[in-house]
LUMMARMI-828416 format. One record per residue (C-alpha): residue in three letters; y, z, x. Coordinates in Angstrom, 2 decimals. Each point is the difference from the previous one (the first is absolute). Example, Ala and Ser with C-alpha at 12.3 -4.5 7.8 and 13.67 -1.06 7.14 Angstrom:
% residues 2
rest, py, pz, px
ALA, -4.50, 7.80, 12.30
SER, 3.44, -0.66, 1.37
This chain:
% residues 256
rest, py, pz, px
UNK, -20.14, 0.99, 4.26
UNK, 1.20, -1.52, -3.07
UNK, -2.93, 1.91, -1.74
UNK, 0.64, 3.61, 1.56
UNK, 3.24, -0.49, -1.23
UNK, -0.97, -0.79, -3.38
UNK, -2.20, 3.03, 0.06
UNK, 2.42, 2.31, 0.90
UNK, 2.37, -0.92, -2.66
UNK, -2.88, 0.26, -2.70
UNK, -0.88, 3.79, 1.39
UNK, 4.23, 0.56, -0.21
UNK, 0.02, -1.11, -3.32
UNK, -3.02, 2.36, -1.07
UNK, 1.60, 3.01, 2.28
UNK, 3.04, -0.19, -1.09
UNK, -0.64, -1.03, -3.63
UNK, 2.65, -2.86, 0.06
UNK, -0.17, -3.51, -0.74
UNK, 0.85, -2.59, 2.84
UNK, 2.38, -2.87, -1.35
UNK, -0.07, -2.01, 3.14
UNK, -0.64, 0.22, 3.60
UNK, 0.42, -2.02, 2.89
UNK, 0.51, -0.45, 4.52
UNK, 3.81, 0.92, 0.71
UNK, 0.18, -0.39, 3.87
UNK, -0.46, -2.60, 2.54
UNK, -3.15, -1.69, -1.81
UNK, 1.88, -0.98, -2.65
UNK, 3.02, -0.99, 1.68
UNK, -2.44, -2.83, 1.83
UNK, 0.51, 1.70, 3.33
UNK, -2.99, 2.45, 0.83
UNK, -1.09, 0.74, 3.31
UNK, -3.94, 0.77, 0.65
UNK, 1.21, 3.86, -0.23
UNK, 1.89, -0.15, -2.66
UNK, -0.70, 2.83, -3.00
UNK, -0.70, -0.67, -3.52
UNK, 3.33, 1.17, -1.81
UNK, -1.11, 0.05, -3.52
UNK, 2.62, 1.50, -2.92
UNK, -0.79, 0.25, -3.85
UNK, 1.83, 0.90, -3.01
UNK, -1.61, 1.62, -2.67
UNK, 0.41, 2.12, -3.41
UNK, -1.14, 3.22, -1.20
UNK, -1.24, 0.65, -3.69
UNK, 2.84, 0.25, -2.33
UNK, -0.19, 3.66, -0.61
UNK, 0.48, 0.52, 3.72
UNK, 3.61, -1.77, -0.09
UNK, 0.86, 2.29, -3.49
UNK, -0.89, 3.16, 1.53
UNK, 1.89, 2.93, 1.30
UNK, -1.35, -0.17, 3.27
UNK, 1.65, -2.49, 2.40
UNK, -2.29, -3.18, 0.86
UNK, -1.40, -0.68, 3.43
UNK, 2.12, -3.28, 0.53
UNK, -1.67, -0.96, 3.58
UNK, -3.39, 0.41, 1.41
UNK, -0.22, 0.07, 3.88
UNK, -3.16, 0.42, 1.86
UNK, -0.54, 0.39, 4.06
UNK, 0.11, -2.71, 1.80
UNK, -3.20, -1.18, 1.68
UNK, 0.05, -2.26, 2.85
UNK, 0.11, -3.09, -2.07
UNK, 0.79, 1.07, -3.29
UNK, 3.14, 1.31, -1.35
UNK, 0.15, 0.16, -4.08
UNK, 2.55, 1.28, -2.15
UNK, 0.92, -0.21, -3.46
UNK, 3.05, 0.05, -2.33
UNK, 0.07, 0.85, -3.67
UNK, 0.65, -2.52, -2.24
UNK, 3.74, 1.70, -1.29
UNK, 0.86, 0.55, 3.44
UNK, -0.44, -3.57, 0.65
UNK, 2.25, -1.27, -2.62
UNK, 1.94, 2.35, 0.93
UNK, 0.38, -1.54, 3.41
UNK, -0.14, -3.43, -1.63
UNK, 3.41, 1.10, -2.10
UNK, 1.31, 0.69, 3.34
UNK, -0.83, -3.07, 1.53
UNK, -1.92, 1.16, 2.58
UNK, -1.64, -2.72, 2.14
UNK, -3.42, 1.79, 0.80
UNK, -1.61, -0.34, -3.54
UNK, 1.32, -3.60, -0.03
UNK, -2.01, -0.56, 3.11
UNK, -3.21, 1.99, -1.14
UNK, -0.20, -2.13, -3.73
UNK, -0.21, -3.29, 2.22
UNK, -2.09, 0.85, 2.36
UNK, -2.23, -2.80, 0.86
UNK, -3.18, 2.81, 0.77
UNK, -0.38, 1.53, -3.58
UNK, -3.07, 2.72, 0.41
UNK, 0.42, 0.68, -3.78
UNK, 1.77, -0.61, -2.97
UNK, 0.85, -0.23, -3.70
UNK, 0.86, -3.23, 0.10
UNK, 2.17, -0.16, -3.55
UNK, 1.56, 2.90, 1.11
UNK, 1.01, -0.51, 3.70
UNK, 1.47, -3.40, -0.94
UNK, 2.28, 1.24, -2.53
UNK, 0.94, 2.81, 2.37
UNK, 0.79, -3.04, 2.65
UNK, 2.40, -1.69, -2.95
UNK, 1.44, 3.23, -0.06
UNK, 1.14, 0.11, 3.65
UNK, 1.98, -3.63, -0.36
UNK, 1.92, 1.42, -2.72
UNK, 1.29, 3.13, 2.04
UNK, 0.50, -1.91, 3.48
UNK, 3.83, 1.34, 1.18
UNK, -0.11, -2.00, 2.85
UNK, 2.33, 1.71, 2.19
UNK, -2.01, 3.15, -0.37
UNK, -3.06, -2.06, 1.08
UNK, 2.43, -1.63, 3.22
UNK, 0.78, 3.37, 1.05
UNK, -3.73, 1.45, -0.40
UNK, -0.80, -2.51, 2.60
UNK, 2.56, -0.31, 2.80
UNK, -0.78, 3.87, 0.02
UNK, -3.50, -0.62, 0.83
UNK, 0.56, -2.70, 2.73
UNK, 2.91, 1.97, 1.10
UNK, -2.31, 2.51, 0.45
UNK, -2.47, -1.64, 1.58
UNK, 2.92, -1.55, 2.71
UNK, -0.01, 3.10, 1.41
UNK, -3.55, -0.91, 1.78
UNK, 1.77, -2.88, 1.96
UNK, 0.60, 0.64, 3.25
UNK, 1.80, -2.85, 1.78
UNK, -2.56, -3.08, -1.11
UNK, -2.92, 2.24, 0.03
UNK, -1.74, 1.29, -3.40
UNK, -3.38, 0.75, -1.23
UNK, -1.25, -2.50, -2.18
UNK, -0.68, 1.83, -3.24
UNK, 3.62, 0.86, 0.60
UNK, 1.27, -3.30, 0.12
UNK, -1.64, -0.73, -3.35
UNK, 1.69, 3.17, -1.35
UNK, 3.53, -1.75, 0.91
UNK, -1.10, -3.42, -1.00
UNK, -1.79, 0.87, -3.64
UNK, 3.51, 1.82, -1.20
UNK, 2.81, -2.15, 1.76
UNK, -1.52, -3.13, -1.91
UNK, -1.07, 1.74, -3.59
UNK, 3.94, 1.16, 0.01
UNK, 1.10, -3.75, 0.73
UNK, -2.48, -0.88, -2.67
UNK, 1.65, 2.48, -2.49
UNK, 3.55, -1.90, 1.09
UNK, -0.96, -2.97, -0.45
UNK, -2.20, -0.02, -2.46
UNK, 1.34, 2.53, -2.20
UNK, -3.51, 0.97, -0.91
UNK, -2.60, 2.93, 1.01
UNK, -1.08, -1.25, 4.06
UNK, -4.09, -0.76, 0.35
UNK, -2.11, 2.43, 1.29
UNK, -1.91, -2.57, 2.34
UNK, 1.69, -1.11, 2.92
UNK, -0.82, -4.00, -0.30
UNK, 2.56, -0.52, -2.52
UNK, 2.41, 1.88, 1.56
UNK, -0.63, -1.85, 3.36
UNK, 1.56, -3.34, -1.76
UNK, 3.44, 1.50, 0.38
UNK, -0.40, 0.09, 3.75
UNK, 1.07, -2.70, 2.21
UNK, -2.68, -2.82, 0.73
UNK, -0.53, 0.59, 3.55
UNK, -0.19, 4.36, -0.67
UNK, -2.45, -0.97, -3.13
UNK, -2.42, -1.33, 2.38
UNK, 0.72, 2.44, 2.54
UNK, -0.96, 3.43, -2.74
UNK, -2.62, -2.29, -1.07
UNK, -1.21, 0.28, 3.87
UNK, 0.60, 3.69, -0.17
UNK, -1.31, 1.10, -3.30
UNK, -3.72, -1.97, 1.61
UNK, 0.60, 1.54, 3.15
UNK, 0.64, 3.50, -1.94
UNK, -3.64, -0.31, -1.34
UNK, -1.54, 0.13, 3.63
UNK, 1.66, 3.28, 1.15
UNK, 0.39, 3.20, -0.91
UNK, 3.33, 1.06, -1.82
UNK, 1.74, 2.09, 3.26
UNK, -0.59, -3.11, 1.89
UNK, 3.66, -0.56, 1.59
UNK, 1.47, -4.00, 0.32
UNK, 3.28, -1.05, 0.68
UNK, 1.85, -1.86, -2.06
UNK, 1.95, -3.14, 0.48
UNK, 3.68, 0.12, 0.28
UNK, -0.05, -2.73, -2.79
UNK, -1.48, 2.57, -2.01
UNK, 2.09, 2.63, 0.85
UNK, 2.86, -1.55, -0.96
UNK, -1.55, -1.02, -3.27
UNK, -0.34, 3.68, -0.57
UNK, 3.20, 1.14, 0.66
UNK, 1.64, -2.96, -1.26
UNK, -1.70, 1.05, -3.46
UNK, 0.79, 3.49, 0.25
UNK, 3.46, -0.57, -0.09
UNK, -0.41, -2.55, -3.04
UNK, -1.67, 1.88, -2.26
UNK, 2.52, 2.87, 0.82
UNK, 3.19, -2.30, -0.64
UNK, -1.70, -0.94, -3.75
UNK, -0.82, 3.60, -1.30
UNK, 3.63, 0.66, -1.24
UNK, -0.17, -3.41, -1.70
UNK, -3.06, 0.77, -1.92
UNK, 0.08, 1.08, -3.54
UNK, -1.17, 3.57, -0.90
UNK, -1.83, 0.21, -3.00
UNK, -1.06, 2.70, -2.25
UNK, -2.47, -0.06, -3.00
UNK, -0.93, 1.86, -2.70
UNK, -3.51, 1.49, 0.15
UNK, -0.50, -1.14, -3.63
UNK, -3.05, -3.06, 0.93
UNK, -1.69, 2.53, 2.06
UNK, 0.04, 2.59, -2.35
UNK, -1.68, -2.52, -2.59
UNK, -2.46, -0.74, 2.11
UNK, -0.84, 3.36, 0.90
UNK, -0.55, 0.95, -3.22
UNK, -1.73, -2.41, -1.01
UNK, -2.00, -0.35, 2.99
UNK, -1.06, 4.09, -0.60
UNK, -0.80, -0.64, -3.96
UNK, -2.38, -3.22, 0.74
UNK, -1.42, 2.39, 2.55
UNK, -0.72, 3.07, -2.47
UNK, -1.20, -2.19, -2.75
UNK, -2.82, -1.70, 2.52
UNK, -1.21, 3.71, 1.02
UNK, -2.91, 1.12, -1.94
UNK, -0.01, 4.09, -0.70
């Protein structure tokens, strides 16, 4: 897979006449919880020629192509992403440590990762979260949930305690994240995430009422810290020095 995937970015690249910076998994599979059915989520960020970004004509600043039954791809461009990163938004902080990287310009991607710790606002990054598991929560009926469900409460409810207490952008894998769990509901999503690669992703369980208080408990946590977290703002001035100079390097290694 990992090749057909490489493949398919290299023909995007040529269709589309664009230059992919880095891309990488962005579901499950890179959270460390997959089930046998599980797609491949794959996201990239790349650049257009310089030109492109001076002209008249608006840019293109996402790709999407149709979803196939195990592959979903879809791109940002590279200003669009920092301009995301200026806004502190969580997904490109997941994507740039991703643990499944299908491509990359490695000097590149890991100052655009430095990048992201300097613009972390961690309240925006708490309440990015709790909306996802809150979200999710809606699936639980009484104990019972689907599994991939349960994940998408779990993954969220701990990166926001991880922002709290950490003060720092959460982990995109869910083993470091399982540390601030309880010992006896570590080993117990340990269980699950193993039993989660043996069944399909609709498979329903029901969860323990030790668990469901965890997650409730939790909710209401994270919800009594947002007004105590600071909101920061930044300038856009690092990002628009790398930009630049990211787009110069760029036009001075094309040959005409």
């Amino acid at each position: 897979m990992q090749t057909i995937i490489q493949q398919q970015l290299q023909q995007i690249e040529q269709q589309h006449n664009i230059q992919i910076i880095y891309a990488c998994e962005s579901g499950s599979r890179a959270w460390g919880f997959a089930s046998p059915n599980s797609d491949y989520d794959v996201r990239f960020i790349y650049m257009h020629p310089m030109e492109k970004y001076l002209a008249i004509e608006p840019i293109k600043n996402q790709l999407t192509f149709p979803i196939t039954s195990e592959l979903d791809i879809h791109g940002w461009d590279l200003k669009k992403t920092l301009q995301l990163i200026h806004k502190s938004n969580a997904t490109p902080f997941e994507w740039l440590q991703s643990p499944i990287i299908y491509q990359q310009q490695t000097d590149l991607a890991q100052q655009l990762w430095r990048l992201c710790a300097h613009y972390f606002n961690p309240r925006g990054n708490v309440h990015h979260y709790l909306g996802i598991a809150s979200s999710a929560l809606q699936n639980l009926s009484g104990r019972q949930i689907k599994i991939k469900q349960l994940f998408y409460i779990l993954r969220p409810l701990l990166s926001a305690c991880w922002c709290i207490q950490h003060k720092q952008i959460a982990p995109m894998t869910i083993t470091p994240l399982l540390q601030l769990l309880p010992a006896d509901l570590h080993k117990h999503i340990l269980e699950l995430i193993d039993f989660k690669n043996t069944v399909i992703e609709s498979h329903i369980i029901e969860i323990s009422s030790n668990l469901h208080d965890y997650i409730t408990t939790t909710t209401n946590h994270i919800k009594s810290q947002i007004p105590q977290l600071p909101e920061l703002n930044f300038t856009t001035t690092q990002l628009d020095t790398f930009f630049i100079n990211t787009l110069k390097n760029h036009a001075s290694h094309e040959h005409h």
